[in-house]
N, C-alpha and C positions, 0 to 999 in steps of 0.2 A: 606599400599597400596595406591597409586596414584588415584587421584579421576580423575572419567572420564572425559571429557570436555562434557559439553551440545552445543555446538554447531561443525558446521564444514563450509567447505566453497570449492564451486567448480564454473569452470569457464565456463559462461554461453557463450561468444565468447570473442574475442580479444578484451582485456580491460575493458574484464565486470565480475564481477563473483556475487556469491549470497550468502551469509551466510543462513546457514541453520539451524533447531535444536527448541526450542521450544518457540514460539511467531512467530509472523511476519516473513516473508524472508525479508533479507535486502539487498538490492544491491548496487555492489561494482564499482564503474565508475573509474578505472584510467585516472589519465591525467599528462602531463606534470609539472600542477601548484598546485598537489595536488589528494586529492579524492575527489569525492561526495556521500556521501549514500544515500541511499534512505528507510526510516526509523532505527529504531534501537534499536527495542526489550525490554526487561525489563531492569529496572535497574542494576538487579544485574549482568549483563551482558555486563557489558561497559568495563569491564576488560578484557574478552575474545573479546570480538568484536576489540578493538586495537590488540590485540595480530594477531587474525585474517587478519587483514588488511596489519598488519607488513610483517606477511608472503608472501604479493604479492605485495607489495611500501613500499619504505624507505619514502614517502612523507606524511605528513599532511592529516587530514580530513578538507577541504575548506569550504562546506555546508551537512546540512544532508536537505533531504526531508519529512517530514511526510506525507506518502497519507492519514489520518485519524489522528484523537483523539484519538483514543483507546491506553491503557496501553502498550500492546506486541509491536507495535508499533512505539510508540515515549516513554518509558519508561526510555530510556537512554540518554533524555535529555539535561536534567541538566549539564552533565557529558560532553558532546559533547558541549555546549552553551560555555564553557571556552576557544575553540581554532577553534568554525565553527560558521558561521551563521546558523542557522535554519529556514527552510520556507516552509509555509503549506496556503491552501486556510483558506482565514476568518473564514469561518464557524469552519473549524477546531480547530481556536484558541480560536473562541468563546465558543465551545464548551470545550476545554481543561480548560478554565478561568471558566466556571461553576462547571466542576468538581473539583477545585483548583489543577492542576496539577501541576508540576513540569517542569521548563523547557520550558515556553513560546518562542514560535517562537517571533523572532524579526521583521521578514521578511514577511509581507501576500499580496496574490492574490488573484482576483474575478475569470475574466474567463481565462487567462491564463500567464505563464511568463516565462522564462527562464535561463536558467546559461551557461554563456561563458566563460572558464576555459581550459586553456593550448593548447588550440587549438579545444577543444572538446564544442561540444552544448548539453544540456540535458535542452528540455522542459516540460512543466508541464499545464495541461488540468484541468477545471474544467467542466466535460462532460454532468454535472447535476445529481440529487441525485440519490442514492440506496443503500449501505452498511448504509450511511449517509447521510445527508447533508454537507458534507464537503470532500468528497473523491476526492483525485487526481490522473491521469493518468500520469504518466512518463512516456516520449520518447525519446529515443535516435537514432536521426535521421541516423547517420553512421550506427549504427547495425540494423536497421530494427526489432527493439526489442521496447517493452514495460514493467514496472512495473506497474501494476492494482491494487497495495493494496489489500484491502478483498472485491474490487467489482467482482475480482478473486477468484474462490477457486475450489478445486478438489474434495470438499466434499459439504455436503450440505449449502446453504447459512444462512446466519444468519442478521437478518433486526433489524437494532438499530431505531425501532420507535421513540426513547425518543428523538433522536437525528437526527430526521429529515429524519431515511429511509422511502425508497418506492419502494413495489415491481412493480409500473407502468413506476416510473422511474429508475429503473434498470434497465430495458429491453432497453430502451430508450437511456441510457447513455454507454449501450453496442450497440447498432447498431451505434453510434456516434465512438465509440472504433473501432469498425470493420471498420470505414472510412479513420483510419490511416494506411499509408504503412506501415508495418511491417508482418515480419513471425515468431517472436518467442516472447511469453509473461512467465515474472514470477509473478508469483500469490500471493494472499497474503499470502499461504497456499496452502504446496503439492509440486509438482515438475513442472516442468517447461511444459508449453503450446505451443499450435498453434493455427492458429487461428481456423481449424476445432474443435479442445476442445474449443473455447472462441465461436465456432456455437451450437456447444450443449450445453454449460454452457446455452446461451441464452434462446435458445429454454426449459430448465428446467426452467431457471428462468420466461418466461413465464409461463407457467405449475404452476409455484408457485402464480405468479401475480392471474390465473384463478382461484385456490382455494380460493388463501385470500378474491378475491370477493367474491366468492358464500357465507364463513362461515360470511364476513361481512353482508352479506343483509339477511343469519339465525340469525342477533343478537347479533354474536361473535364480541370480543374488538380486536383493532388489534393488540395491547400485545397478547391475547391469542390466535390468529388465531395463531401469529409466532412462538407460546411455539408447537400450533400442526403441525406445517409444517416442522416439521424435516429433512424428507428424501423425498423431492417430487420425 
């Protein structure tokens, strides 16, 4: 029997699509001179993710993006570093070089930078922290789209204190997100946004910010406020 694919991939508008399936969403930028991702899941997954991409460009992957450190993320590295650039804000890398990850970006930014490729632009924000210290906002200025990494999510958030989150600067670095033109976000996890979901997302992640105060000044760690704030 054929083993199933764990991933899949659909197009989010013209020239864009998103691989889907378990880790990260990755996004697919066609261009004339190539691809750009925008992260690119576990390791063991860099064989279907080409495979994936074949099916919508005969052309090369040019750079990938990591919006974060984390595994699901940038897991596929390594594997990408042999025929792309890679490029993630500093903290990111600093943080991947702590964890000894695989796969260091070549390429880092502070507040923000860009890629100009086949005629296309896709920038990159550093909006200030929340999933991390290190999370980046993709834009892609023609489609009035964004990728949010895991500052997005359709389920409950998840705050890497070890690593520089913050549920004050979440909130923060999403009202900063809501200042870009655009009308459609993919997340770091879940299916695809607007910006009224990235207004509620908000307003939850306040809602999370006001808990973690109140358990912080009851005495609670902020490891342990985030182990209780599951489902705000």
């Amino acid at each position: 029997m054929w083993a199933q694919p764990r991933l899949g991939i659909e197009q989010v508008k013209d020239g864009l699509y998103m691989i889907t399936g378990p880790g990260g969403n990755i996004g697919v930028r066609l261009t004339d001179e190539g691809v750009i991702l925008i992260d690119d899941k576990f390791p063991q997954d860099f064989v279907e993710i080409q495979s994936l991409i074949a099916s919508v460009s005969a052309l090369p992957v040019r750079y990938v993006i990591n919006t974060h450190h984390h595994g699901d993320h940038s897991g596929s590295n390594a594997g990408f570093l042999e025929v792309a650039e890679i490029v993630a804000h500093k903290n990111a890398r600093d943080n991947m070089l702590r964890g000894n990850q695989e796969g260091m970006p070549r390429l880092v930014y502070t507040d923000s930078t860009a890629i100009y490729l086949g005629g296309v632009e896709v920038q990159a924000f550093h909006l200030g922290t929340g999933h991390t210290n290190g999370d980046s906002v993709v834009y892609f200025p023609d489609l009035k789209t964004i990728h949010g990494g895991d500052l997005l999510h359709t389920t409950a958030p998840f705050l890497d204190y070890a690593n520089g989150g913050s549920s004050r600067g979440w909130v923060s670095t999403l009202n900063a997100m809501l200042a870009l033109d655009f009308d459609t976000a993919i997340p770091g996890h879940g299916g695809i946004m607007n910006r009224r979901d990235i207004l509620n997302f908000r307003n939850q992640m306040e809602s999370v910010r006001q808990r973690m105060a109140e358990l912080i000044r009851a005495g609670v760690s902020a490891d342990e406020a985030s182990e209780q704030i599951k489902d705000p």
